[in-house]
C-alpha positions as CSV (number, residue, x, y, z in Angstrom):
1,X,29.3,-24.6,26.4
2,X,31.3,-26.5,29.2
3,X,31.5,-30.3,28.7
4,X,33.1,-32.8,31.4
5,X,35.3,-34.9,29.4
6,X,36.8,-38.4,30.8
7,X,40.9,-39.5,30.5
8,X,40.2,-41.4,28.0
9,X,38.2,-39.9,25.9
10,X,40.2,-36.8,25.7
11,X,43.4,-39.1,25.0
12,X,41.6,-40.7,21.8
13,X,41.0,-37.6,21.1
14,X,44.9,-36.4,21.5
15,X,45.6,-39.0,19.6
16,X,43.3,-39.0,16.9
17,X,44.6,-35.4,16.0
18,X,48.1,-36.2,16.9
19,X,48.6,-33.3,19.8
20,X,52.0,-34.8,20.8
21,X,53.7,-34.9,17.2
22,X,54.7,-31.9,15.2
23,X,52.7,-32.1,12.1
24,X,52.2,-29.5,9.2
25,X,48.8,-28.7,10.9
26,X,46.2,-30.1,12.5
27,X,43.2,-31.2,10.1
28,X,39.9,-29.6,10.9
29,X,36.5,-30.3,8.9
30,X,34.4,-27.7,7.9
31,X,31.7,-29.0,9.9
32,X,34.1,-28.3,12.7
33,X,34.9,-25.1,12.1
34,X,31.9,-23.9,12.0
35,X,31.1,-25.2,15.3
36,X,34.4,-23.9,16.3
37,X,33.2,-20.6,15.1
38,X,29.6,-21.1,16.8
39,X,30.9,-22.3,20.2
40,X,34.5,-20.3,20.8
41,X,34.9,-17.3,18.3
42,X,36.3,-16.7,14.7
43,X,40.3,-16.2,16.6
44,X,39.9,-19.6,18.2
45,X,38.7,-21.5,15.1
46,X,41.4,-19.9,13.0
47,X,44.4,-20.8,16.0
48,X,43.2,-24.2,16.0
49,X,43.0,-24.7,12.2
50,X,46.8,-23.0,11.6
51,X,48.0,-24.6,14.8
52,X,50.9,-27.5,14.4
53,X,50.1,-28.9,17.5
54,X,47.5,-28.1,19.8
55,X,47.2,-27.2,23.5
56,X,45.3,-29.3,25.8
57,X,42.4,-26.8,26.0
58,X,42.1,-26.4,21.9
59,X,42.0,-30.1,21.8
60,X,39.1,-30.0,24.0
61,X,37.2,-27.3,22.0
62,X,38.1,-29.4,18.9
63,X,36.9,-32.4,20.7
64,X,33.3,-30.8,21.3
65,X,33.0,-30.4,17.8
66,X,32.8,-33.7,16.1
67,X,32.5,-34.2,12.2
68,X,28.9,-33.8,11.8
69,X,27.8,-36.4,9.2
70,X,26.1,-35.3,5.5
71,X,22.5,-34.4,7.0
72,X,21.1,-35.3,3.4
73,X,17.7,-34.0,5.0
74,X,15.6,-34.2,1.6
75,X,14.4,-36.9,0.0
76,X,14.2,-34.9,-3.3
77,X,11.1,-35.3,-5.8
78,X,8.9,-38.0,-5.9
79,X,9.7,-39.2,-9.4
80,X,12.4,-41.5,-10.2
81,X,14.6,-38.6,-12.4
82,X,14.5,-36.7,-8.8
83,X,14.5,-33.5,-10.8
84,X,13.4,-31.3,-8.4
85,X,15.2,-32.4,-5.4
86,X,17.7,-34.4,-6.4
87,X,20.0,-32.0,-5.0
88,X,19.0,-32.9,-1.3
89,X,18.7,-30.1,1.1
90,X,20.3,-27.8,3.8
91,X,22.1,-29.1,6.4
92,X,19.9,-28.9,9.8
93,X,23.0,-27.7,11.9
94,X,22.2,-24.5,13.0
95,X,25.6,-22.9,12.1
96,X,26.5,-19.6,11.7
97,X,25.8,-17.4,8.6
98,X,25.8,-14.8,7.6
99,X,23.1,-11.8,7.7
100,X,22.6,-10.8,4.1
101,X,18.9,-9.0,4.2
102,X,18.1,-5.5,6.4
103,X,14.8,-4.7,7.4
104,X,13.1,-1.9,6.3
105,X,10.1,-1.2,7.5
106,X,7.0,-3.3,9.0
107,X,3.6,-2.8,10.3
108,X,1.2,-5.3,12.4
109,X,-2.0,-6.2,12.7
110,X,-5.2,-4.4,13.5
111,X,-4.1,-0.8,12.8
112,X,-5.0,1.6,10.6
113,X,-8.9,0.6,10.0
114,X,-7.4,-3.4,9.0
115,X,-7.9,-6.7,10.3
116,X,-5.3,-9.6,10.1
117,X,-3.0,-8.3,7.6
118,X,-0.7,-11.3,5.6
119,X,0.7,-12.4,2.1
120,X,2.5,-9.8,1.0
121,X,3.3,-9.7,-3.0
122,X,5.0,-6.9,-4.6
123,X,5.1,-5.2,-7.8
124,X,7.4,-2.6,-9.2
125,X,4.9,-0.4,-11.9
126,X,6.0,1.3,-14.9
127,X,6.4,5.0,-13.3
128,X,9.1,3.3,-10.6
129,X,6.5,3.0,-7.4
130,X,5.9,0.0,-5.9
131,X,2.8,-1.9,-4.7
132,X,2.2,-4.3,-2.1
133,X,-1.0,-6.6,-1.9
134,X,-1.8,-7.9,0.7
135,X,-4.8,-10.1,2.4
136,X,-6.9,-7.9,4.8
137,X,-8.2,-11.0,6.7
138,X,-9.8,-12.3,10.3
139,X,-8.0,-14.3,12.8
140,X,-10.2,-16.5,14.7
141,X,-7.6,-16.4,17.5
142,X,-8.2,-12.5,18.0
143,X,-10.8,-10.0,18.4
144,X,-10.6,-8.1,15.3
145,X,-12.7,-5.5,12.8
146,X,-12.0,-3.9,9.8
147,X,-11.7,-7.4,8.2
148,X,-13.3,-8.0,4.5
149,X,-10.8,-11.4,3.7
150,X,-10.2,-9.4,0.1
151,X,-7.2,-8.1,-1.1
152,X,-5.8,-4.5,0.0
153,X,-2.4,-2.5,-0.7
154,X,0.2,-0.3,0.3
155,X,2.2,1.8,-2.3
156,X,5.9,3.1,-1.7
157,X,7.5,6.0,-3.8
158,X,10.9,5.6,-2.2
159,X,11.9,2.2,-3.1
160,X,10.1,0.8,-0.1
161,X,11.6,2.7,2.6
162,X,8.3,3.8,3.5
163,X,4.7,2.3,2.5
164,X,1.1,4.8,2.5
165,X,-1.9,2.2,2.9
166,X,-4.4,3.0,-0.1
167,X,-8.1,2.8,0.2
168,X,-10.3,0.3,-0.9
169,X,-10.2,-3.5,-2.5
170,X,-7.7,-4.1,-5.2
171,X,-7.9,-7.7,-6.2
172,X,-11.7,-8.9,-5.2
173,X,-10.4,-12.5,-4.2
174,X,-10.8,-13.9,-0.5
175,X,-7.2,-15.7,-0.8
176,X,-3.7,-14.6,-1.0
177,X,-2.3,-13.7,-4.6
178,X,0.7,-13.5,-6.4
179,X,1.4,-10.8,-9.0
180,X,3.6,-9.9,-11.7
181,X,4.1,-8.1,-15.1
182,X,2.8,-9.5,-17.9
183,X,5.1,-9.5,-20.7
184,X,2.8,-9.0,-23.3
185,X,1.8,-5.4,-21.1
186,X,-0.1,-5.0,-18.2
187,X,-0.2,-7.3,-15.6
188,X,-1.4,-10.5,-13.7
189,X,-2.4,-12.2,-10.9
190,X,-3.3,-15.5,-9.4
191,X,-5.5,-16.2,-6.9
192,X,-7.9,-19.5,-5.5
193,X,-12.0,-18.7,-6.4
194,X,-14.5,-21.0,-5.2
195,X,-15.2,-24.1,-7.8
196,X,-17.6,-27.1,-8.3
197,X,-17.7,-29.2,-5.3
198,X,-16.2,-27.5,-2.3
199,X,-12.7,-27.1,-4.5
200,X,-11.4,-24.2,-5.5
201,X,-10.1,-22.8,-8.6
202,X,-6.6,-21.5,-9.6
203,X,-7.9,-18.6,-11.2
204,X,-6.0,-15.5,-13.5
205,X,-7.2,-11.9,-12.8
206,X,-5.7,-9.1,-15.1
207,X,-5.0,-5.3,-14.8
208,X,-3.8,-2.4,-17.4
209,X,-2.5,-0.4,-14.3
210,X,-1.5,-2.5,-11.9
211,X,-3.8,-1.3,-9.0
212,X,-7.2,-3.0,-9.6
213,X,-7.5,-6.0,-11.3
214,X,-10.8,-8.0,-13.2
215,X,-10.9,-11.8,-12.8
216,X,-10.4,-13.9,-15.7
217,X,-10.2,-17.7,-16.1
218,X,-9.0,-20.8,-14.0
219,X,-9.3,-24.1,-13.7
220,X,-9.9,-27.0,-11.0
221,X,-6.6,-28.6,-10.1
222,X,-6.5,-32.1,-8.7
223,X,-3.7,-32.7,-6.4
224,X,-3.8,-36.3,-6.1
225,X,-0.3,-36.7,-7.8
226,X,1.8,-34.8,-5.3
227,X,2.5,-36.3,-2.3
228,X,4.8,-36.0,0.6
229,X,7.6,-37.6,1.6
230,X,5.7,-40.5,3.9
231,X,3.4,-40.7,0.5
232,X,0.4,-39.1,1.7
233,X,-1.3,-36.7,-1.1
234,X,-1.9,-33.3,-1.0
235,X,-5.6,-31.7,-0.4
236,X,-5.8,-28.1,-0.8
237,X,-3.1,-26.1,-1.7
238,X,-1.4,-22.6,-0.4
239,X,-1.1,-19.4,-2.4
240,X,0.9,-20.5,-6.0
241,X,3.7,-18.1,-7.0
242,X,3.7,-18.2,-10.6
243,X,6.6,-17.6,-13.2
244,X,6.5,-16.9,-17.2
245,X,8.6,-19.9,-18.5
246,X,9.2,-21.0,-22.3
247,X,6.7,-23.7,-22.1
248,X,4.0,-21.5,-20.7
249,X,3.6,-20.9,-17.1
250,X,5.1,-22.7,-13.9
251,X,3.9,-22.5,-10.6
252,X,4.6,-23.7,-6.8
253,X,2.0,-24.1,-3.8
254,X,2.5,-26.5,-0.4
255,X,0.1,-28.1,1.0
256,X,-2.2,-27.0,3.7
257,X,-2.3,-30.2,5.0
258,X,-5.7,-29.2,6.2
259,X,-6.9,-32.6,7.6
260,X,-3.7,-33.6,9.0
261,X,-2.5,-33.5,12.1
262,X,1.9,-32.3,13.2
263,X,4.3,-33.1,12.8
264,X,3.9,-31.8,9.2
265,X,5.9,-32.7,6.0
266,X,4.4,-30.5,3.9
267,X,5.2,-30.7,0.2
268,X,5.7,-28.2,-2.5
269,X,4.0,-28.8,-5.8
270,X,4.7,-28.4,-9.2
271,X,2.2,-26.7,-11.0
272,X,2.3,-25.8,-15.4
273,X,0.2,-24.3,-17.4
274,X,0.5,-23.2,-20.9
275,X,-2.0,-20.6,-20.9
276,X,-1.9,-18.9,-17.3
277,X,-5.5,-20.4,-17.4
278,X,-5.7,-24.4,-17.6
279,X,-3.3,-25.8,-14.5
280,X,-2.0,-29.2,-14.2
281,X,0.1,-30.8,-11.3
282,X,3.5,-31.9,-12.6
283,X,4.3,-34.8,-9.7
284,X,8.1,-34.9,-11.4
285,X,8.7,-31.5,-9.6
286,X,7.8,-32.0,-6.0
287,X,10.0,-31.4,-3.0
288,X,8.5,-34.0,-0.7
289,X,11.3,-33.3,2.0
290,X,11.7,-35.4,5.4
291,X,10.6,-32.0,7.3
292,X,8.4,-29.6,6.7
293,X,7.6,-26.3,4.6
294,X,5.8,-24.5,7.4
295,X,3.9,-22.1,4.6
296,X,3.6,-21.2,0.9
297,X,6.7,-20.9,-0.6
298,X,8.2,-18.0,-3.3
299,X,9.0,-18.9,-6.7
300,X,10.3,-16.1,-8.4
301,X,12.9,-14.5,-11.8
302,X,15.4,-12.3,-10.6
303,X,17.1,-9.5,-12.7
304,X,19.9,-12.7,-13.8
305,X,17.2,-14.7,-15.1
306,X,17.7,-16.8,-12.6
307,X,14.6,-18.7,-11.1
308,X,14.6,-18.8,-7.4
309,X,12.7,-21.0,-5.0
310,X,12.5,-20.1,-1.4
311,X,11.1,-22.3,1.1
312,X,9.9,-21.5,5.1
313,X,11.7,-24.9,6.2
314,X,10.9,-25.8,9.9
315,X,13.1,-28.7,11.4
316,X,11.8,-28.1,14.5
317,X,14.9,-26.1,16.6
318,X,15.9,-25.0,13.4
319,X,13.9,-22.8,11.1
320,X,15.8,-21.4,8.1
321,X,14.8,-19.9,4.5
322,X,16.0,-22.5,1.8
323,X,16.6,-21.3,-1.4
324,X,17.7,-23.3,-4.7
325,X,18.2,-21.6,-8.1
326,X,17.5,-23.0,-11.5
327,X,18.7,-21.8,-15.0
328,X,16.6,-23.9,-17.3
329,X,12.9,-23.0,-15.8
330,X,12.8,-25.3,-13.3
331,X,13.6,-28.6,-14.9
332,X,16.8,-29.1,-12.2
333,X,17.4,-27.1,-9.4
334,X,21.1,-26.1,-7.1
335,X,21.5,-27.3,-3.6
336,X,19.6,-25.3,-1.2
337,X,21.3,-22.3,0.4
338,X,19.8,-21.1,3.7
339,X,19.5,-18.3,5.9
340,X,20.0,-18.0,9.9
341,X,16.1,-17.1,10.0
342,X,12.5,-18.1,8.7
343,X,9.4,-15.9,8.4
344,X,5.9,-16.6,6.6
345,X,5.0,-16.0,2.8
346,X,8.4,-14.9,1.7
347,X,8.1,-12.7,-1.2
348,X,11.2,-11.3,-3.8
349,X,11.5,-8.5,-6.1
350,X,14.4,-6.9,-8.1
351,X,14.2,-3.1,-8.7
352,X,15.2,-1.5,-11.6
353,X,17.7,0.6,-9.3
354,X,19.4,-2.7,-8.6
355,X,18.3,-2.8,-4.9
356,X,16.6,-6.7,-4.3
357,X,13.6,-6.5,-1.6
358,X,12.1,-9.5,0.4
359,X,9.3,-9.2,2.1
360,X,7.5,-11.4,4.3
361,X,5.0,-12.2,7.1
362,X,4.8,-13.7,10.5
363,X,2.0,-14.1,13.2
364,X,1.8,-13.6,16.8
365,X,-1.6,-14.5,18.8
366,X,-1.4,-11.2,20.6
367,X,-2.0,-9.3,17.5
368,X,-1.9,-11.1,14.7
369,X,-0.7,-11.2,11.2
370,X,2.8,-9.1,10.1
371,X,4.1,-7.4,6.7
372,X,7.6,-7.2,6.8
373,X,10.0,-5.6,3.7
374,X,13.9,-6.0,4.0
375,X,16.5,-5.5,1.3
376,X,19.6,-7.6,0.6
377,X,23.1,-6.2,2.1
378,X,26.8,-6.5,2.5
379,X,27.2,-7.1,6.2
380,X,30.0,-8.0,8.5
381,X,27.8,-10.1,10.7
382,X,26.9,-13.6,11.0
383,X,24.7,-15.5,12.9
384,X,22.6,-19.1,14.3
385,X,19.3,-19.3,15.3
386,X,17.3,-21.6,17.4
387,X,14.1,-21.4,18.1
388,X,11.6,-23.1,21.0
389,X,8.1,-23.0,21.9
390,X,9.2,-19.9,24.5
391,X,12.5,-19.2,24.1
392,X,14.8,-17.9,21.1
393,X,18.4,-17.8,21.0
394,X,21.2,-16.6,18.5
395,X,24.7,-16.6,18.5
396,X,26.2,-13.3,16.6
397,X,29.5,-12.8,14.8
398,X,31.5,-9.9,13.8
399,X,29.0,-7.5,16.4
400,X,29.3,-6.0,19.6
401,X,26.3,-6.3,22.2
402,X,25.1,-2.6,22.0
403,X,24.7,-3.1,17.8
404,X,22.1,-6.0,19.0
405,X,18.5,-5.2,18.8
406,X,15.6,-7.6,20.1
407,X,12.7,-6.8,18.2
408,X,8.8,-8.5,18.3
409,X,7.7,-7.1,14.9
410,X,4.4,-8.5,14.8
411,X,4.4,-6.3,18.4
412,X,6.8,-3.3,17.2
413,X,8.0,-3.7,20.5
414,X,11.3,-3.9,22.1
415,X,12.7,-6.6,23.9
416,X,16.0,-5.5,24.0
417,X,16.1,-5.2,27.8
418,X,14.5,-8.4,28.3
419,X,16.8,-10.7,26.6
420,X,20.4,-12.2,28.3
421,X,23.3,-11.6,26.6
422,X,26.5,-13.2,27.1
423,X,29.8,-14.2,25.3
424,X,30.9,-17.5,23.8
425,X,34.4,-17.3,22.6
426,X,34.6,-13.7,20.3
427,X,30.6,-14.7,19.5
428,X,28.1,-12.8,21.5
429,X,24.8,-14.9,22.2
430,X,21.7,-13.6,23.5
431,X,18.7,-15.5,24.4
432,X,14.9,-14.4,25.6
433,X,12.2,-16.4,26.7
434,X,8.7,-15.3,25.9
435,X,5.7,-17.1,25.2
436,X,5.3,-16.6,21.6
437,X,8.6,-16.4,19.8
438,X,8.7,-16.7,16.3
439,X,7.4,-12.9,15.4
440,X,11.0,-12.2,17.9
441,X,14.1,-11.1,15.6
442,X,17.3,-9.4,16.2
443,X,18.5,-6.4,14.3
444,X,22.0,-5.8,14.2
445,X,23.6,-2.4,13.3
446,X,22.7,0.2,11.5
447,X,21.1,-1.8,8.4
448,X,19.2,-3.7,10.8
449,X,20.7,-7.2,10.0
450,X,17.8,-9.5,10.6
451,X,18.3,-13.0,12.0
């Protein structure tokens, strides 16, 4: 990016940094050097950081990269403890990092006999395969059949490299679900039935095979409690993600924010139980951030023990996966982490061959609903994402322009040859203008690093 500077500013800046005196080297934030990185190229960020004394045209490219002030971006929980957010959020800088999950394999929407497919949740069974439920709905947007809103699956017998749709209804439930396995045997799932009074309920359903499941129990929970950041309480609630903790059960869901009206601050809730069966909001717990979690978030255990929660977080340009860690069931959580990309109804699971999946969805109004599986990877690249109503752009890292593919997945169609690429210091950047973007990613190499 070019920038017209004035005398004077640039000589503040020289002498800010002190271009005219030989010191040790020249001081450089790591706010700036990830802008450095962004803007010029991982060789120009590393000359300027070692240099003693810089040359007129680093000190400009330092100049354009001022320390970016603590974003601080969350407001935490609502309680006064801040347990669940005390540890603020991801900065909203869309910087550079790096590409850590490959995709797989994906399908769209109305293919294969299905309607809007969505909500992905996996399970790995006791012979190895796994299982993916989904939600075989309708998208008022589109002209669709094959539509029942229930819940359908896919199985995969090669560690989710490839998925075989199965027939018929697994989970007999017109909402998402979440499943898991029980640790008692068997396995469980959650899912919203209708209740008394237009509400519904957080209901348990239960399988010994992990293909169809009965319905069990649930429970009415009020949501008054929970509230967002500008103190506005939830209504209905998204899909919950459920964990087995000591105490019982915990559980997160965002709000719909079904009567409101964006800009959204959606809130994730809290939600224990100590039987699977009788749910309660625990306001403590909420992440009422000062932006919003675009849809339901994933709580999940990995193979550590670790708890993760990963949130869709939409700051408007910037759209990113946040996820914090807890040891200790969710009482505290780390500082968010984040990723260079966001997708719908994100969705973990460790296999017992050590490989960690994420799926996810996505939605495009010239198709519909996606089902996306990726697995985590060691990869040289990085990259930033930003994101408008029509147009997407990235910067990449560590890649050359023909390991660059432009993908709408929600499409399966390659826009490889409609996007601009260019170069920005070592970085290549690439940009595309279409009029639905978020379904657009790029895939870079032969892993398909996804950003």
């Amino acid at each position: 990016m070019n920038r017209k500077w004035t005398a004077f500013a640039l000589a503040v800046v020289l002498a800010a940094i002190g271009v005219m005196s030989p010191v040790s080297a020249v001081t450089v934030d790591p706010s700036q050097r990830a802008c450095l990185v962004k803007k010029y190229g991982s060789k120009v960020a590393a000359a300027i950081t070692k240099a003693k004394k810089l040359t007129t045209a680093q000190a400009k490219q330092l100049a354009s990269c001022p320390i970016s002030k603590s974003s601080g971006g969350a407001s935490g929980g609502t309680s006064g403890s801040g347990s669940a957010g005390s540890s603020g959020g991801a900065g909203a800088s869309s910087s550079l990092t790096t590409l850590s999950w490959g995709l797989m394999w994906s399908v769209g929407s109305n293919q294969a006999g299905l309607g809007n497919v969505s909500d992905p949740a996996l399970l790995q069974l006791a012979d190895g395969s796994l299982r993916m439920f989904f939600k075989n709905g309708n998208e008022p947007q589109i002209p669709l059949s094959g539509f029942d809103n229930k819940i359908h699956s896919y199985v995969s017998a090669d560690n989710g490299v490839t998925w075989t749709l199965e027939s018929g209804v697994r989970i007999d439930v017109t909402s998402p679900v979440t499943v898991r396995a029980a640790e008692a045997g068997g396995y469980e799932a959650w899912g919203w039935t209708p209740g008394g009074g237009g509400v519904d309920k957080m209901t348990r359903f239960t399988s010994s095979t992990g293909k169809d499941f009965s319905q069990g129990s649930g429970s009415l929970v009020p949501t008054s409690t929970c509230k967002n950041a500008d103190g506005t309480a939830a209504g209905f609630l998204g899909d919950p993600q459920v964990v087995k903790v000591a105490a019982g059960y915990l559980a997160y869901a965002h709000d719909l924010a079904a009567t409101l009206k964006a800009p959204f601050k959606r809130q994730a809730c809290k939600l224990t139980s100590t039987d699977g069966n009788t749910w309660s909001i625990d306001s403590s717990g909420t992440f009422a951030l000062n932006y919003d979690i675009q849809s339901n978030p994933e709580l999940y255990r990995n193979s550590a023990g670790q708890l993760e929660l990963w949130f869709p977080a939409d700051r408007g340009a910037t759209k990113t996966f946040e996820i914090r860690t807890s040891t200790n069931d969710g009482a505290s959580w780390s500082t968010a982490s984040s990723l260079s990309w966001m997708a719908g109804d994100p969705e973990r699971l460790d296999l017992a061959n050590g490989t960690s999946l994420l799926a996810f969805g996505n939605f495009d109004h010239r198709r519909g609903g996606l089902l996306a599986v990726s697995k985590k990877i060691s990869s040289g690249y990085s990259a930033s994402r930003d994101e408008k109503v029509d147009e997407v752009s990235w910067v990449v890292s560590g890649a050359k322009q023909a390991d660059i593919k432009v993908k709408n997945l929600c499409l399966d169609k390659d826009l490889t040859s409609s996007a601009a690429f260019g170069t920005s210091g070592s970085n290549i950047t690439v940009s595309l203008k279409d009029s639905s973007v978020g379904c657009t990613y790029i895939l870079v190499g032969a892993a398909q690093a996804i950003s």
